[in-house]
C-alpha positions as CSV (number, residue, x, y, z in Angstrom):
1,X,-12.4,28.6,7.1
2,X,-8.7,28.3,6.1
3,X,-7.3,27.5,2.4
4,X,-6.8,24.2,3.4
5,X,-10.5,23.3,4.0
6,X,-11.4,24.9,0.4
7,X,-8.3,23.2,-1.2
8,X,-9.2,19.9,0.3
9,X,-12.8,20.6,-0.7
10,X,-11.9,21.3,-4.0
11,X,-10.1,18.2,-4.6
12,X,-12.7,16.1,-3.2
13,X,-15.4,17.5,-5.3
14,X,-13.0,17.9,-8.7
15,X,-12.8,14.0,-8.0
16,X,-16.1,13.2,-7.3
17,X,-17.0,15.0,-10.3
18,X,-14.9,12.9,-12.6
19,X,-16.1,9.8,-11.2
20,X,-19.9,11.1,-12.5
21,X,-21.2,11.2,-8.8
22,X,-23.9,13.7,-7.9
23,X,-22.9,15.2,-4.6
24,X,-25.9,12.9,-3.3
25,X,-24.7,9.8,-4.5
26,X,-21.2,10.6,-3.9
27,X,-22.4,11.4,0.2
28,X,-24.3,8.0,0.7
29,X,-21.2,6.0,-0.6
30,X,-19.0,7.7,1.7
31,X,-21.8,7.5,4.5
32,X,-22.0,11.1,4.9
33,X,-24.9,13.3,5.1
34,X,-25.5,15.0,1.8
35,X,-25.7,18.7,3.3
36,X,-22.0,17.8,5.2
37,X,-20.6,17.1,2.1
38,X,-21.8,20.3,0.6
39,X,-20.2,22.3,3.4
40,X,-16.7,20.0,2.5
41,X,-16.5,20.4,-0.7
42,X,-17.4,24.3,-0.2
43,X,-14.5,24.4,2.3
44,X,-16.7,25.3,5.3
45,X,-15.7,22.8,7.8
46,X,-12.7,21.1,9.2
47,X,-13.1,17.0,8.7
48,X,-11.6,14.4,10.6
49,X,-9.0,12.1,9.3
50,X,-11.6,9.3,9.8
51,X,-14.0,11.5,7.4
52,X,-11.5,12.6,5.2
53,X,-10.3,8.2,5.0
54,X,-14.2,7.6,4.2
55,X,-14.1,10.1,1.3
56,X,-10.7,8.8,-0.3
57,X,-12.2,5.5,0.4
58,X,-15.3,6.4,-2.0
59,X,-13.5,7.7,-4.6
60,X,-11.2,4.7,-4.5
61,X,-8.1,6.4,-4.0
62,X,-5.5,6.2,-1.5
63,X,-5.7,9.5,1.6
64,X,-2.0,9.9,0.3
65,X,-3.0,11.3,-3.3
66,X,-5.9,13.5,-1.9
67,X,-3.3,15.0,0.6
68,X,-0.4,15.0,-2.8
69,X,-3.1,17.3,-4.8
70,X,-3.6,19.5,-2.1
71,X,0.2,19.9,-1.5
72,X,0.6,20.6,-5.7
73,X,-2.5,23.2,-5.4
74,X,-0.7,25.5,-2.7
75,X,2.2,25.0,-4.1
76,X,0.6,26.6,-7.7
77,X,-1.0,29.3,-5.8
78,X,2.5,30.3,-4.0
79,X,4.5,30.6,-7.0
């Protein structure tokens, strides 16, 4: 997969972490399956908007400031 996926995956599960969900509780609030969200957060899959809207919902943050991490990330990596 591209950097995005793993960037966006990163973020997700850097998040998710903070929040002191396991990956399984983390899935069932989103209303994922719990091996999907492994592949996410590992970067090896491409995820809808409606997925990734689910996954910022569950974490209780808006899309806009997953997608602003991401943005800050490449730009870190690029410089």
């Amino acid at each position: 997969m591209s950097r995005i996926e793993e960037l966006f995956g990163a973020v997700i599960r850097r998040r998710r972490e903070r929040q002191g969900f396991s990956q399984e509780e983390f899935a069932a609030a989103a209303g994922v399956h719990r091996t999907y969200m492994s592949s996410i957060e590992r970067g090896k899959v491409q995820v809808s908007i409606a997925v990734a809207q689910k996954l910022a919902d569950a974490l209780e943050v808006p899309l806009s400031r997953v997608w602003k991490e991401i943005e800050t990330a490449r730009q870190s990596s690029t410089d």
